[in-house]
C-alpha positions as CSV (number, residue, x, y, z in Angstrom):
1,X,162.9,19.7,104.4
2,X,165.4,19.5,101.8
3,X,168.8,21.7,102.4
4,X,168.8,25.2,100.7
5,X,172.1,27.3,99.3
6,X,172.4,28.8,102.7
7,X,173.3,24.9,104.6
8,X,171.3,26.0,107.7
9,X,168.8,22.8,107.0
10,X,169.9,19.3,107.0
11,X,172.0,18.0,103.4
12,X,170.1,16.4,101.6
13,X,172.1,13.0,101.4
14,X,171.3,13.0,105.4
15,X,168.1,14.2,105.0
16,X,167.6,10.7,103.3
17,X,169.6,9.0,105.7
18,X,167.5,10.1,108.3
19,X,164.4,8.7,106.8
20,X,165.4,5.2,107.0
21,X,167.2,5.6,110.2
22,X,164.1,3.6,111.9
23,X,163.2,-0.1,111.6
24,X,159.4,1.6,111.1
25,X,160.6,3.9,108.2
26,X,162.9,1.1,106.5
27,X,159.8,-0.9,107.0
28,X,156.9,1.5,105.5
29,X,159.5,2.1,102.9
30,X,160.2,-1.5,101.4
31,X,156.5,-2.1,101.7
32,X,156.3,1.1,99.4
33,X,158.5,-0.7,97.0
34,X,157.2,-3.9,97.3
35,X,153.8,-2.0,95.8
36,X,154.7,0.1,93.3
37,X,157.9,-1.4,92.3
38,X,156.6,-3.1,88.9
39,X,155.5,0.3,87.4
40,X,158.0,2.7,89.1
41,X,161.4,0.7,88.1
42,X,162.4,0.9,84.2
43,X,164.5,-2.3,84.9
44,X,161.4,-4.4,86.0
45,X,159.2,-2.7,82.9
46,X,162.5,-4.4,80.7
47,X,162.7,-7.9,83.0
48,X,159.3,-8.6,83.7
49,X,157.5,-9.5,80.2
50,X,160.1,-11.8,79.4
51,X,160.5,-13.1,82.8
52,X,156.6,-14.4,82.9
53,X,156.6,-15.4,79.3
54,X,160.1,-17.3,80.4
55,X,157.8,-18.4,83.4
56,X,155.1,-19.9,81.0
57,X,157.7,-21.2,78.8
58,X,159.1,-23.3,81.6
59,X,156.1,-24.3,83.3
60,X,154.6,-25.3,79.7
61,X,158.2,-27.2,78.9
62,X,157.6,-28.8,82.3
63,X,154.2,-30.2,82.2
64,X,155.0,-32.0,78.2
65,X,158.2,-33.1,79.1
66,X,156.8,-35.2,82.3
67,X,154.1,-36.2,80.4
68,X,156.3,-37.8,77.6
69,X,158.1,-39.3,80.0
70,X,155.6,-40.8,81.9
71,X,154.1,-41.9,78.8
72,X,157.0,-43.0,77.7
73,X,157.5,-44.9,80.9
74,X,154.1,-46.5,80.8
75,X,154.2,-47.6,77.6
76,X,157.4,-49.4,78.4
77,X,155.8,-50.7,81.7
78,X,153.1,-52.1,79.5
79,X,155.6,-53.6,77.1
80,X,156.9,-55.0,79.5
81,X,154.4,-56.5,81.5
82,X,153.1,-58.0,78.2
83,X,156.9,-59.6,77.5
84,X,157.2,-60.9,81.0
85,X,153.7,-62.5,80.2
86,X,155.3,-64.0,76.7
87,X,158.5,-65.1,79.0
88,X,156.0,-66.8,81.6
89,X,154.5,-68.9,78.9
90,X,157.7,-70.0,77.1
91,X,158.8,-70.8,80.3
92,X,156.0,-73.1,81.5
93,X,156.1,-74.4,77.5
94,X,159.9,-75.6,78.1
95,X,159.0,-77.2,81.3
96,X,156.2,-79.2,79.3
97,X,158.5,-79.9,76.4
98,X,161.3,-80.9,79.1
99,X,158.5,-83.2,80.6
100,X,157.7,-85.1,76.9
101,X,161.2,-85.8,76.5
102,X,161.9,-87.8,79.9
103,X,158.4,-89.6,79.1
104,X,159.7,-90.1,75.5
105,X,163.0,-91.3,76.6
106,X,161.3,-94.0,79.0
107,X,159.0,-95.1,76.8
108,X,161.5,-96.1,74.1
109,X,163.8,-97.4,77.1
110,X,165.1,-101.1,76.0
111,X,162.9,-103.1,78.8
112,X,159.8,-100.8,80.1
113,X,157.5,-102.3,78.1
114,X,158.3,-105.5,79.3
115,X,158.3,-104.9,83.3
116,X,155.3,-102.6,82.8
117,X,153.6,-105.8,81.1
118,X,155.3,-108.0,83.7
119,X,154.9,-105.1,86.8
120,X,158.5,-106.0,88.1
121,X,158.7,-102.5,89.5
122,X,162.1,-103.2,91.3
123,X,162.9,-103.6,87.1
124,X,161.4,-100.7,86.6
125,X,163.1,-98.6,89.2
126,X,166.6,-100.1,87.6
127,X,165.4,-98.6,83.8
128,X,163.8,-95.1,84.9
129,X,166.2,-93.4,87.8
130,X,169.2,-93.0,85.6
131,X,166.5,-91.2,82.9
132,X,165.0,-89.1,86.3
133,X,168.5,-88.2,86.9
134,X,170.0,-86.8,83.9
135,X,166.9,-84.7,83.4
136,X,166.3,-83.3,87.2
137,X,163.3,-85.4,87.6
138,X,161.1,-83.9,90.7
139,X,158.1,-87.0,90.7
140,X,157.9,-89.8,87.8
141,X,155.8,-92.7,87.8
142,X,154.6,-95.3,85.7
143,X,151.4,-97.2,85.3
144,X,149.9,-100.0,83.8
145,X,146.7,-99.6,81.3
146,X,144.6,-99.7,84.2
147,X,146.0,-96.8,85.8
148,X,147.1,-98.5,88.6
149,X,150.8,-97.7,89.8
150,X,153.9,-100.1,88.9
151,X,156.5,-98.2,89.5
152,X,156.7,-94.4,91.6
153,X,159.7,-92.0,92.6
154,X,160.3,-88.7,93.3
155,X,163.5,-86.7,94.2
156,X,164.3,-86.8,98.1
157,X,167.6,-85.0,97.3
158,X,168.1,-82.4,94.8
159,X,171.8,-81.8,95.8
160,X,172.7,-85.5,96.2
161,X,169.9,-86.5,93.2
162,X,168.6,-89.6,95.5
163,X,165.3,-90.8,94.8
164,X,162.8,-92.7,97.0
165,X,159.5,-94.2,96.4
166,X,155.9,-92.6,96.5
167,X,154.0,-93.9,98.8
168,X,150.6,-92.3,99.2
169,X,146.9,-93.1,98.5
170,X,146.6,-91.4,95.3
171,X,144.6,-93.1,92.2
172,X,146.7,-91.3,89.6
173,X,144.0,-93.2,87.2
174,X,141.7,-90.9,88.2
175,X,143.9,-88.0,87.0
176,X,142.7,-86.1,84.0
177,X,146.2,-85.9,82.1
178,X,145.9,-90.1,82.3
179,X,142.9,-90.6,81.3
180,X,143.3,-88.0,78.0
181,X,146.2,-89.2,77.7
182,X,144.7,-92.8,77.1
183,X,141.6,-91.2,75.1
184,X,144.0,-90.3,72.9
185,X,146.2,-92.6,71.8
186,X,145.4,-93.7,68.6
187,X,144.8,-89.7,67.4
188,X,147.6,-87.1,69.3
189,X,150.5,-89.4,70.3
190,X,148.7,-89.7,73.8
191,X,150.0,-87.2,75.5
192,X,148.2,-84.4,77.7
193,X,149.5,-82.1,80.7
194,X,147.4,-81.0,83.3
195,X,147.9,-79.4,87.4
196,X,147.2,-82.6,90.2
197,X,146.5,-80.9,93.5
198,X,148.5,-82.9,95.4
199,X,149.1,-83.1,99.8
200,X,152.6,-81.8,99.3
201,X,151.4,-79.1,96.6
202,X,150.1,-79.1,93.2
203,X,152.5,-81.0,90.4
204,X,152.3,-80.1,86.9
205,X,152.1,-83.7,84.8
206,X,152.5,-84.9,81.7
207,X,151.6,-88.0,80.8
208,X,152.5,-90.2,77.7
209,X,151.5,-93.5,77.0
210,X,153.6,-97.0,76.4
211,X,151.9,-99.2,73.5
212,X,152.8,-102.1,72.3
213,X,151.4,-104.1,69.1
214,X,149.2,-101.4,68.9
215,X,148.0,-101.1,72.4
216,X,148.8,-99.2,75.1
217,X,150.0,-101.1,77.8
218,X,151.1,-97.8,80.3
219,X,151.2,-94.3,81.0
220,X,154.3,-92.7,82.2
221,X,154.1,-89.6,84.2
222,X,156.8,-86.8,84.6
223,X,155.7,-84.1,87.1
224,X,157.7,-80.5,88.7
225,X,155.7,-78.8,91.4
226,X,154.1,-75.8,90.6
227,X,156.1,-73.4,93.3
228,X,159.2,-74.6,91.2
229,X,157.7,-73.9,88.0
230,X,156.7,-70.1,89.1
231,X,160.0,-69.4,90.6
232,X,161.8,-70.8,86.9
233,X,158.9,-68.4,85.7
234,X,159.7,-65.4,87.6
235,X,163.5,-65.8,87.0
236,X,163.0,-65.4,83.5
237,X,160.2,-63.2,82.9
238,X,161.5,-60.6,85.8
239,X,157.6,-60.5,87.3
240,X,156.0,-61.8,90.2
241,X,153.9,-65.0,88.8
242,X,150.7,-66.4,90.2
243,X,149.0,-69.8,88.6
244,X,145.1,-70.0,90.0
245,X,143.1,-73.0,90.2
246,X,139.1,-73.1,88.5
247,X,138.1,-71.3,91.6
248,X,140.6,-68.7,90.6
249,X,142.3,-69.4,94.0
250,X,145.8,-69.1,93.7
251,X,147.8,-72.7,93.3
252,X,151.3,-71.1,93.5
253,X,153.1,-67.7,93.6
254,X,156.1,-65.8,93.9
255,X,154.5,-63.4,96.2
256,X,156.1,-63.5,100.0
257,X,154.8,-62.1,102.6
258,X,156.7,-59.5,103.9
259,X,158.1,-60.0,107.4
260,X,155.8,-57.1,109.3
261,X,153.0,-58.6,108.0
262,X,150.4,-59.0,105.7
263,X,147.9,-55.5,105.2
264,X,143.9,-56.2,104.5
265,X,144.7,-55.0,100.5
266,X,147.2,-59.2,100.4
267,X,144.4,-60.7,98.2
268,X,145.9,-62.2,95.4
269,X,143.0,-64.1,94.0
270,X,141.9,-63.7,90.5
271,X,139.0,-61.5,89.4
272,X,135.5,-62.9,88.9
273,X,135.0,-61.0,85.6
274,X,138.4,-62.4,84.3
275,X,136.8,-65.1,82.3
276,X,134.4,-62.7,80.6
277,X,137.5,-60.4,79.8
278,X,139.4,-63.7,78.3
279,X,136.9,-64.0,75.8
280,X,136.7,-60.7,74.6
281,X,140.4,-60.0,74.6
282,X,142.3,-63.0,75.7
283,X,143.8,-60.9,78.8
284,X,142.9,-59.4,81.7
285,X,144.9,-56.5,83.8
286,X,144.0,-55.0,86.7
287,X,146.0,-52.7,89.4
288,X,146.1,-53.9,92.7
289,X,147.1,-53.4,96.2
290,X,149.2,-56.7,97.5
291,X,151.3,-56.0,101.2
292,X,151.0,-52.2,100.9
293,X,152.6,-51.9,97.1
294,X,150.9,-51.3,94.0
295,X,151.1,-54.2,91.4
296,X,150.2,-53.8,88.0
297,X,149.1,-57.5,87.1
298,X,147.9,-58.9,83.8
299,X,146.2,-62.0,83.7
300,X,146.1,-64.8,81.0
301,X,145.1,-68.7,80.3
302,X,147.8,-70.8,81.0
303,X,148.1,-73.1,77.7
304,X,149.8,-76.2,76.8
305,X,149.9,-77.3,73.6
306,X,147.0,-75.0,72.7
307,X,144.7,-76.5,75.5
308,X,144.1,-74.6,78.4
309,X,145.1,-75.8,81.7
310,X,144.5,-73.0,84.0
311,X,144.8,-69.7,84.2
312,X,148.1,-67.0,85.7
313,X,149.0,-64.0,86.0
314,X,152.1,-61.7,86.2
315,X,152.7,-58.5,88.4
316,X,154.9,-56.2,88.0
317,X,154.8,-52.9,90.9
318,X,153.7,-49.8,89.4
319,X,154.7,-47.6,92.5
320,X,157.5,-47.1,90.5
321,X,155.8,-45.3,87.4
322,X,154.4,-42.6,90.0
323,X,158.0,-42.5,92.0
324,X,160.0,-41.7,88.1
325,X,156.7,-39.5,87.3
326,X,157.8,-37.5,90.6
327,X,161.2,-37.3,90.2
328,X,160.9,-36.4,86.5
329,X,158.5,-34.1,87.4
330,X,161.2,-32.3,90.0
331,X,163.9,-32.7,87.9
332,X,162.1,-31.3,84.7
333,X,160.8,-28.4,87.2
334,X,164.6,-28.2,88.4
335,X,166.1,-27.8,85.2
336,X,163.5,-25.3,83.9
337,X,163.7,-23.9,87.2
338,X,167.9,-23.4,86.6
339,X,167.2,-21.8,83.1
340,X,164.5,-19.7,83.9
341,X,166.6,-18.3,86.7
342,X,169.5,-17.8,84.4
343,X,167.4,-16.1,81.7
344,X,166.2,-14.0,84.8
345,X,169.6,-13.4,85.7
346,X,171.2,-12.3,82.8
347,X,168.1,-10.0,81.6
348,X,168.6,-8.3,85.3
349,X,172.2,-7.9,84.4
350,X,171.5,-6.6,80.7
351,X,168.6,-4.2,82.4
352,X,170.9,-3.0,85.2
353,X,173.3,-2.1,82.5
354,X,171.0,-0.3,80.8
355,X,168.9,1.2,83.4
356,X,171.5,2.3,85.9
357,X,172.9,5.0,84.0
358,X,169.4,6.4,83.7
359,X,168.7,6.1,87.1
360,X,172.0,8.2,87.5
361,X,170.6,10.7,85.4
362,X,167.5,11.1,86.9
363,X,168.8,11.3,90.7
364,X,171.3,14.1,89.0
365,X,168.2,15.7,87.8
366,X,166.0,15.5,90.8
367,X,169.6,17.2,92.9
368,X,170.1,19.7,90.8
369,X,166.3,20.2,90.9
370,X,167.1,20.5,94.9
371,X,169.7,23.1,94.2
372,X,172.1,21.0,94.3
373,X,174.4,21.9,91.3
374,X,177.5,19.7,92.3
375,X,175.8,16.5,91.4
376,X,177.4,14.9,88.5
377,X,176.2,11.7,86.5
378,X,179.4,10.4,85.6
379,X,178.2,8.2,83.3
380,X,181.3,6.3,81.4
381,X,179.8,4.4,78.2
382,X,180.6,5.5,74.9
383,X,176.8,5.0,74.2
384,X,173.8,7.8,73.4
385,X,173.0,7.5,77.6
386,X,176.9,8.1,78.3
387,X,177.1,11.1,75.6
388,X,173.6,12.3,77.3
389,X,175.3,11.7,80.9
390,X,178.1,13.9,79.8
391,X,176.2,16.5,78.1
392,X,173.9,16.9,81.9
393,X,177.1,17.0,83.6
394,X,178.8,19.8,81.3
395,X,175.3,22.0,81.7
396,X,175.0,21.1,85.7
397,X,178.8,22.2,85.8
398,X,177.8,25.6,83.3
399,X,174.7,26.1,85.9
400,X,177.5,25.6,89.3
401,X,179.7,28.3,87.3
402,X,176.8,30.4,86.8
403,X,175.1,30.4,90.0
404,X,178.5,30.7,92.1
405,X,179.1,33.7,90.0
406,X,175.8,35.2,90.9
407,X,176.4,34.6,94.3
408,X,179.6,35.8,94.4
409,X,178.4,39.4,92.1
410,X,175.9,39.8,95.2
411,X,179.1,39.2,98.0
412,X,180.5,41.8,95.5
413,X,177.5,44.2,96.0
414,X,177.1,43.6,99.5
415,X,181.1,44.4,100.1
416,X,181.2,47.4,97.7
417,X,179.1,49.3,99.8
418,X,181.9,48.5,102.7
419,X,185.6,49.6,101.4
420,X,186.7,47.9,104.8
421,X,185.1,44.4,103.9
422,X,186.1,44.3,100.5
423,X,186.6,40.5,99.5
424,X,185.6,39.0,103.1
425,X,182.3,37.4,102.0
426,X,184.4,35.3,98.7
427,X,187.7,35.4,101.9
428,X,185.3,33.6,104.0
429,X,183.7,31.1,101.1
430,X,186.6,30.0,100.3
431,X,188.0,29.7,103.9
432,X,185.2,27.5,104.9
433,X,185.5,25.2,101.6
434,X,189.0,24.9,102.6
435,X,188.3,23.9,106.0
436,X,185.6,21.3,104.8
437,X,188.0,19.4,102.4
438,X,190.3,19.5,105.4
439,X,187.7,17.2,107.0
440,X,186.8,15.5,103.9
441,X,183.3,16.3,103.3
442,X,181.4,15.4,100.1
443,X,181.4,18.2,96.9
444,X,177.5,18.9,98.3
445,X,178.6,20.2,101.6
446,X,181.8,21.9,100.3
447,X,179.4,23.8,97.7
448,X,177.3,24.4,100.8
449,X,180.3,26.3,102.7
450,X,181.2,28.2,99.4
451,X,177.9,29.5,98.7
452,X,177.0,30.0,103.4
453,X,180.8,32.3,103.0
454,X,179.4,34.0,100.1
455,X,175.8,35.3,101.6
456,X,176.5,35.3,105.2
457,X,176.7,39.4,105.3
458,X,173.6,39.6,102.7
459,X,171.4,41.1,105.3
460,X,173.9,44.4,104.9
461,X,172.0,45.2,101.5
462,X,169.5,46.5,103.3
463,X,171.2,48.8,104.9
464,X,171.8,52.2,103.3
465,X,175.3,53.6,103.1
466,X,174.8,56.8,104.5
467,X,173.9,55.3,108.1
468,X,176.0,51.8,107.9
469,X,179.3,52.6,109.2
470,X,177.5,54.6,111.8
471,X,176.1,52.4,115.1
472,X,174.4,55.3,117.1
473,X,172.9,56.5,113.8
474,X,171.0,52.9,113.2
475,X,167.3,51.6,114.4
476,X,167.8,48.9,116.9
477,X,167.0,46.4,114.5
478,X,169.4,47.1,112.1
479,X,172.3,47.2,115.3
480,X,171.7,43.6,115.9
481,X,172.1,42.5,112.0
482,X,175.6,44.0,112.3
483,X,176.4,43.6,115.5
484,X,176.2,39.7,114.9
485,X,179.5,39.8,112.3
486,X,182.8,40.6,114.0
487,X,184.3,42.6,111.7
488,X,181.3,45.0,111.4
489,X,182.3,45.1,115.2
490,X,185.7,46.1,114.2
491,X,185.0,49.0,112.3
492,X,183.1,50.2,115.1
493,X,185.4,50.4,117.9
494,X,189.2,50.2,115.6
495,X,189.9,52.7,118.5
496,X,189.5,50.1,121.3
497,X,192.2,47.8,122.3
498,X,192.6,44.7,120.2
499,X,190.7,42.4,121.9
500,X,187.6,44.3,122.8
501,X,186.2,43.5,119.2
502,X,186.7,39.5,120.2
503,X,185.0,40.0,123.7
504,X,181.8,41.6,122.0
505,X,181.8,39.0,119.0
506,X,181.3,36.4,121.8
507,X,178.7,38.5,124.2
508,X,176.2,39.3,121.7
509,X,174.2,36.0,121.8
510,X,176.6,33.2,122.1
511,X,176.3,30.3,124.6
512,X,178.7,31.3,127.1
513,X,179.4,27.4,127.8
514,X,181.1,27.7,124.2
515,X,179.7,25.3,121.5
516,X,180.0,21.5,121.6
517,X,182.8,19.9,119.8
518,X,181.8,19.4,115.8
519,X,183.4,15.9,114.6
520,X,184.6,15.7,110.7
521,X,182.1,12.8,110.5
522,X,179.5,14.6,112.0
523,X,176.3,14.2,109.9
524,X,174.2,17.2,110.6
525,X,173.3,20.4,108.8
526,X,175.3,22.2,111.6
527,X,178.7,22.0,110.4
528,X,177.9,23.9,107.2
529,X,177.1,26.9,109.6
530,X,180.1,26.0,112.8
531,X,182.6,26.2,109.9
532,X,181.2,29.1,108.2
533,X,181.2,30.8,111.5
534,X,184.7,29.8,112.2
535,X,185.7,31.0,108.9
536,X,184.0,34.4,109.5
537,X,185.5,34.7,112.7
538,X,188.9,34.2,111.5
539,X,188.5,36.6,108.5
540,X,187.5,39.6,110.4
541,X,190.0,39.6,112.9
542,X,192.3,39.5,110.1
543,X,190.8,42.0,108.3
544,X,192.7,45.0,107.3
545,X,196.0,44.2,110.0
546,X,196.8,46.6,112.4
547,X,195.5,49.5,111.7
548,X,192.1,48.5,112.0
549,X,192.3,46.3,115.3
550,X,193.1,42.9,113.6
551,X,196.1,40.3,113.8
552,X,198.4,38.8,112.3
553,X,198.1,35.1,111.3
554,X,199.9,33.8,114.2
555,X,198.0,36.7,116.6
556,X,194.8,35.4,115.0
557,X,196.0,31.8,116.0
558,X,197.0,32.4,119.9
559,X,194.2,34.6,120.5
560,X,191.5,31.7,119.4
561,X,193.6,29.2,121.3
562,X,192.5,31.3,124.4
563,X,188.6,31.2,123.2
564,X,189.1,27.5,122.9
565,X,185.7,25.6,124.4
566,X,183.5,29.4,124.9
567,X,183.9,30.3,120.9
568,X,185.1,27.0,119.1
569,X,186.1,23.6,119.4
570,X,189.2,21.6,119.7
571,X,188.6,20.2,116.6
572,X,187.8,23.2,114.8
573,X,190.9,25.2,115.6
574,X,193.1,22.3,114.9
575,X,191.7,22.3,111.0
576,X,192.0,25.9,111.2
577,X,195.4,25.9,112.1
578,X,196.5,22.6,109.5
579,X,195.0,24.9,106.2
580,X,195.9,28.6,107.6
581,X,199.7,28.2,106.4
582,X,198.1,27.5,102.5
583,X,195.1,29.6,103.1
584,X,197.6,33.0,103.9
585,X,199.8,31.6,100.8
586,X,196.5,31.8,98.7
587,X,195.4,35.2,100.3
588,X,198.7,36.9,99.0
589,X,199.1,35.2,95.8
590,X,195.7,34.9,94.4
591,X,194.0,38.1,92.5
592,X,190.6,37.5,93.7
593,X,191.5,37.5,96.9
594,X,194.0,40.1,97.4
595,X,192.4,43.1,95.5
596,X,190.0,43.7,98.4
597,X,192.4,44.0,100.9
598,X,193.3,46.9,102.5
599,X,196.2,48.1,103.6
600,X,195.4,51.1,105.8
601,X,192.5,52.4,107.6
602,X,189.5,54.4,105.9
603,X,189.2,57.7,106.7
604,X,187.1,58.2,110.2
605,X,184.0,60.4,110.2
């Protein structure tokens, strides 16, 4: 219940405090919001369209920007994968080129023709090394027309470039880069390259034949192993190279096993369809699984001077186009995110500047609605919602004027029909306003003291004049309305000793333990009525002086000192006390107060 003019029901300020006092009521409360708050919040009703269209806007911007930069990043991945391709061939068409210059440079060697023709290999030896030297040589050998060795090194040590005979059961004239080599001697140059399997490893060869007169009279072969052509290879095209066999069983590759250990998805042989792709397309890709990373590999004959020789394939991991998709994706989502948030943040600022002075206005509205006519919007902007916050303020200040007016008209009439309580109901308003700024209570409750001074002798209007002033001529009803105000008591027995009036104002239906201290802070409907009370108190035994039973200030003072703990509190008589000395000031200077006094007693009946 909210609090009404008279303060004897909670304030309403408290009334609200109380009902989130609770964890339950705090509780049932934000879950209140959290339901309604969309449609009952004008802020939200501003925020919230261009918050979600913000929303799709970001999640929208999101979603194209990662998927132009994943397809950016997978067009590049392709570009690249074809490039390190390109590289891989360039590189293995150096190497062949690299190969056709040592055999070139031997053949026209002052001499070889002549040991070959002779097969004085120890000359043969003494004409070739310096050539296998200056050009890194791994295996070179040379043969007669037969096929049939005359002369075969290779390099024992690459730091140190010593060379050391071959000495194995090969028939290199079995080899297919010899014997095209020979088939073609009249037509090509004779020369062909082709992959020996050999015990150590496979060799890449090239062979070119020695003629003489016309007729070939040897072959010389310059060879690099495969695992040293795939690392040259991978150096250059930046790709993990593989060169298969006709089984499509890998020969060589850059792929190493990592140290853990192999997984079941290591298979790094080539595809069975991948000959049937080459002659659609010319390439093969496929993704693959090799030691627990993705690879991305694309696959592609291996040509030497436009003959194929074999078939490789470079790899390049693709884990890494899902890892940048991911982190574009967050970072894209982060960015938005930011923007989205500071698009939220400002349009909650802009609303709350807006919306806040309304929301003023309308919790003014729904106080004065209460009765509450102290509540002010004080609404500062220069705008139409601060000229419309000053114009609510200026009427709910006109309606305070009004209404306290009233009130104090019908103190007026109530007092009127008592020439001894002339001014005591606007004496004791005014008292107990006094008493609450004293102990710094809000404009609500002060309002509430005013208006509690002002009507607390209103039941008197009942009461014709004829019988009032009069206790044995009253019903026994209407002798306990007045015997519950002191000064009413006064006028009854002015003929009694001064404190008698004090002794019955604290027998008729007070708690003889006194009441309980009040504390300034106190947050209870209460101390509207304790001070109102106190106020009253203090007014009628100062009412009319002398002549009529009362006391002076300083009587009224030590008298209540004595009552201290049966009639009032510590606390209360010290405020009393700390405003009396401007309160009598105001009594005897201020017309409103001062006309109603008296100054000697009414005439007795």
């Amino acid at each position: 219940m909210r609090s009404n003019a008279f303060g004897t029901s909670r304030p309403f300020v408290f009334h609200r405090l109380g009902r989130f006092g609770s964890a339950g009521g705090w509780l049932a409360s934000a879950l209140g919001r959290a339901v309604a708050w969309p449609g009952r919040h004008l802020r939200w009703k501003i925020v919230l369209p261009y918050a979600v269209l913000a929303l799709i806007l970001g999640c929208t911007a999101t979603y194209l920007a990662t998927g132009l930069v994943t397809s950016s990043l997978r067009e590049r991945f392709d570009n690249q994968l074809v490039e390190s391709a390109r590289v891989s061939a360039d590189s293995l068409a150096r190497q062949e080129r690299k190969h056709l210059e040592t055999v070139r440079a031997i053949t026209y060697t002052e001499g070889v023709a002549e040991a070959i023709g002779a097969r004085n290999g120890a000359r043969l030896g003494t004409l070739i090394e310096g050539q296998a030297a200056n050009n890194e040589v791994q295996y070179l050998q040379v043969l007669d027309a037969t096929g049939a060795r005359v002369k075969a090194i290779y390099l024992a040590g690459p730091q140190t470039l010593e060379y050391r005979d071959i000495n194995d059961s090969d028939q290199p004239a079995t080899w297919a880069p010899v014997q095209q080599a020979i088939a073609s001697a009249g037509d090509s140059g004779g020369k062909a390259t082709g992959i020996i399997d050999k015990p150590e490893g496979p060799v890449l060869y090239t062979a070119g034949v020695v003629e003489s007169d016309g007729r070939v009279i040897g072959v010389v072969l310059t060879g690099t192993s495969l695992e040293t052509i795939v690392d040259e290879m991978k150096a250059e095209a930046l790709a993990d190279i593989t060169v298969y066999g006709e089984d499509g069983q890998p020969l060589a590759t850059t792929f190493v096993e990592p140290d853990e250990g192999a997984s079941q998805d290591a298979d790094i042989s080539a595809p069975e369809d991948m000959n049937a792709a080459f002659a659609q397309s010319g390439v093969y890709r496929e993704t693959k699984n090799i030691w627990g990373r993705d690879y991305s590999l694309l696959y592609a004959p291996l040509l030497v001077q436009a003959k194929e020789i074999g078939t490789y394939s470079v790899a390049l991991p693709a884990d890494f186009i899902l890892q940048a998709q991911s982190d574009t994706r967050w970072k894209m989502a982060l960015l938005f995110g930011i923007g989205m948030a500071a698009i939220l943040g400002v349009g909650l600022y802009v609303a709350r500047a807006i919306t806040r002075p309304v929301q003023s206005l309308m919790l003014t509205a729904e106080q004065v609605t209460a009765g509450d006519f102290t509540a002010r919007a004080k609404i500062k902007s220069r705008d139409e919602i601060g000229r419309l916050g000053a114009a609510v303020d200026q009427m709910t200040e006109t309606l305070q004027g009004q209404y306290l007016g009233t009130l104090r008209a019908l103190a007026s009439a109530v007092a009127n029909k008592d020439p001894v309580t002339l001014g005591h109901s606007v004496r004791v308003g005014r008292l107990a306003a006094m008493l609450g700024r004293h102990f710094k209570l809000d404009d609500r409750t002060l309002a509430q003291l005013e208006i509690g001074g002002y009507l607390h002798d209103v039941g008197k209007i009942g009461i014709r004049d004829s019988v009032r002033l009069k206790l044995d001529a009253l019903t026994a009803r209407q002798r306990r309305l007045l015997e519950n105000h002191p000064h009413l008591d006064l006028l009854a027995s002015h003929e009694d000793d001064i404190g008698a009036p004090v002794r019955r104002f604290v027998e008729t239906g007070r708690d003889p333990n006194g009441p309980s201290p009040i504390a300034p802070d106190q947050q209870d409907g209460v101390v509207v009525a304790r001070i109102v009370e106190v106020a009253d108190l203090y007014d009628a035994i100062r009412l009319g002086g002398a002549p009529l039973g009362g006391f002076t200030p300083d009587q009224a003072m030590a008298f209540l000192r004595t009552q201290v703990g049966s009639l009032l509190s510590i606390g209360m008589l010290e405020a009393l006390a700390a405003v009396t000395p401007e309160w009598e000031h105001r009594r005897a200077t201020e017309p409103e107060l001062q006309r109603h006094l008296m100054d000697t007693a009414p005439d007795s009946d």
